[in-house]
C-alpha positions in Angstrom: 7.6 24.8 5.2 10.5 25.0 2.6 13.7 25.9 3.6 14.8 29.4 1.6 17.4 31.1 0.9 19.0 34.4 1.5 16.8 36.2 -1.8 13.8 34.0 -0.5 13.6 31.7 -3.4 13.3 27.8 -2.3 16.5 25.7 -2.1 16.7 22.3 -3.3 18.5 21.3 -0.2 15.4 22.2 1.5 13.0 20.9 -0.5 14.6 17.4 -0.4 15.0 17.3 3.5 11.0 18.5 3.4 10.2 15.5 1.2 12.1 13.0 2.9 10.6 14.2 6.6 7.1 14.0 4.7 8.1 10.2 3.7 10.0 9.2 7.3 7.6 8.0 9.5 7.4 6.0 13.4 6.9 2.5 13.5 8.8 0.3 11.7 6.5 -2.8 12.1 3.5 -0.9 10.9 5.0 -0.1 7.4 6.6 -3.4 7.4 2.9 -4.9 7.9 1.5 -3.0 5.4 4.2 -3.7 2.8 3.8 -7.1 3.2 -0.4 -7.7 3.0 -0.4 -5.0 0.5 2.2 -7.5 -1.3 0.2 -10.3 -1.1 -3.1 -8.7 -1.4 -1.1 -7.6 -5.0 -0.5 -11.1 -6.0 -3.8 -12.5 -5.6 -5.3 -9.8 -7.5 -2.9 -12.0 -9.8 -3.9 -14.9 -8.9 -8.0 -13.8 -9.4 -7.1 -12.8 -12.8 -5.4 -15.8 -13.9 -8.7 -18.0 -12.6 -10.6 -15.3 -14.3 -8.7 -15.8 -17.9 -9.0 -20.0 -16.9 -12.5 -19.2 -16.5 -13.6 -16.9 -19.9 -11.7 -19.7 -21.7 -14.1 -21.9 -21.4 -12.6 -23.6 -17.9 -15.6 -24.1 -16.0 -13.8 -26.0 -13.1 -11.9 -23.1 -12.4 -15.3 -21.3 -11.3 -15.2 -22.3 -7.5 -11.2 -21.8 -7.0 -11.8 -18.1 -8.3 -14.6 -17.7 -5.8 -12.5 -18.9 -3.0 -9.8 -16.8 -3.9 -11.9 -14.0 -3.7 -13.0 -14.6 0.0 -9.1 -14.9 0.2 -8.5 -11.6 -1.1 -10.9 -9.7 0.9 -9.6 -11.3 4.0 -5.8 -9.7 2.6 -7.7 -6.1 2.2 -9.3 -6.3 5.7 -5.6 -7.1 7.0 -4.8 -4.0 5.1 -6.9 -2.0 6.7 -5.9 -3.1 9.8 -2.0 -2.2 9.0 -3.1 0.9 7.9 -4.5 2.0 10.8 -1.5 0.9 13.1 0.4 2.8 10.8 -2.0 5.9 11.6 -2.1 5.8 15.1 1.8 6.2 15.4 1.7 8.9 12.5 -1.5 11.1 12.8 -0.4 12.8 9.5 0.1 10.2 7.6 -3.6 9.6 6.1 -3.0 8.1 2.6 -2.5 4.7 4.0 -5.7 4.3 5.4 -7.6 6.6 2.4 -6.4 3.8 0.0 -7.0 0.7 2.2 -10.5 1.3 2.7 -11.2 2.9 -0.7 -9.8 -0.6 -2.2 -12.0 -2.7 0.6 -15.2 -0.9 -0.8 -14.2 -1.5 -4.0 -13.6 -5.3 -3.2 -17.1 -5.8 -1.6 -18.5 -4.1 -4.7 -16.7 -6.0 -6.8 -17.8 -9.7 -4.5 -21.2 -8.5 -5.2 -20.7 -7.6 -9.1 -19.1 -11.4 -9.2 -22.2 -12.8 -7.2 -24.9 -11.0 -9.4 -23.4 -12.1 -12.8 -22.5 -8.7 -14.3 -19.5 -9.7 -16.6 -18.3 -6.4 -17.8 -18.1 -4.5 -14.9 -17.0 -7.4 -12.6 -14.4 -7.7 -15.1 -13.2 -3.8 -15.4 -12.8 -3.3 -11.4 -10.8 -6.7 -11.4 -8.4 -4.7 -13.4 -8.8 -1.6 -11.3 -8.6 -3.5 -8.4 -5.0 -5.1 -9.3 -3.8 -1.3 -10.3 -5.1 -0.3 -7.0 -3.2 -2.8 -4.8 0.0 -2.4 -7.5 -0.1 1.6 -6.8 -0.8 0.7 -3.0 2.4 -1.4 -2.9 5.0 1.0 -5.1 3.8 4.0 -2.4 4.0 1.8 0.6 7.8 0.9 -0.6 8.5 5.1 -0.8 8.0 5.4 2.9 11.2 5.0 5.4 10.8 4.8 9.1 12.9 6.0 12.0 15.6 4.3 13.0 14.7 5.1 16.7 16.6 1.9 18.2 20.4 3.2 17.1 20.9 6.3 18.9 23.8 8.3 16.7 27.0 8.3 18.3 28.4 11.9 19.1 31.4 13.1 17.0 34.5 13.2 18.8 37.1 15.6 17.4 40.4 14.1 16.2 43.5 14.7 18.3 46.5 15.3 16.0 50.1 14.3 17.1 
């Protein structure tokens, strides 16, 4: 898989055009779909925490926004999934994606039913979790470039000197 040279030992040049080809992927649209309910999905997980802090502080009104917003946010991790799996069917390879999207939506419908039952402490601790998971989601789903299949590259035409 590395590209060696003459005494065997890996080059860097190699190693860097193996990382990048692991990181290039087809479909543009996918990865941009991804990026950008993985982004939002991010900020609510914000957004829950903020109502969450409103709420612990005494701000009882804030109860039903915070519940909403949940329902809002699993709706975002669904859409996730769903971008990740677009994203899989043009890149068979390319698994991580779809790993994390449905490892998170598990984790958001245990953590609904955490909310629902009344268990503070660990509804609280996989809040946090969860917004780490959607922030590491988003910084890995920015590390991916696609193919830039629509502009074919030009062929080099040698220069004729006077």
């Amino acid at each position: 898989m590395h590209d060696t040279s003459a005494e065997g030992a890996p080059s860097p040049a190699g190693a860097a055009t193996a990382v990048a080809s692991a990181r290039t992927v087809h479909g543009r649209g996918g990865v941009a779909l991804l990026r950008t309910v993985a982004t939002l999905a991010c900020l609510e997980t914000l957004v829950q925490g903020l109502l969450a802090g409103m709420l612990l502080n005494g701000d009882v009104d804030s109860i039903d926004p915070h519940g909403f917003n949940a329902y809002v946010f699993e709706l975002l991790v669904f859409l996730q999934v769903v971008a990740a799996v677009l994203l899989w069917r043009h890149n068979r390879r390319l698994t991580w994606p779809l790993k994390a999207t449905i490892g998170i939506l598990l984790a958001t419908f245990t953590q609904t039913a955490l909310g629902l039952e009344g268990s503070l402490t660990a509804h609280v601790a996989l809040g946090v979790a969860l917004c780490a998971m959607e922030t590491a989601l988003v910084l890995r789903a920015f590390t991916l470039r696609t193919e830039n299949a629509a502009a074919p590259t030009a062929p080099t035409v040698p220069r004729q000197h006077p």
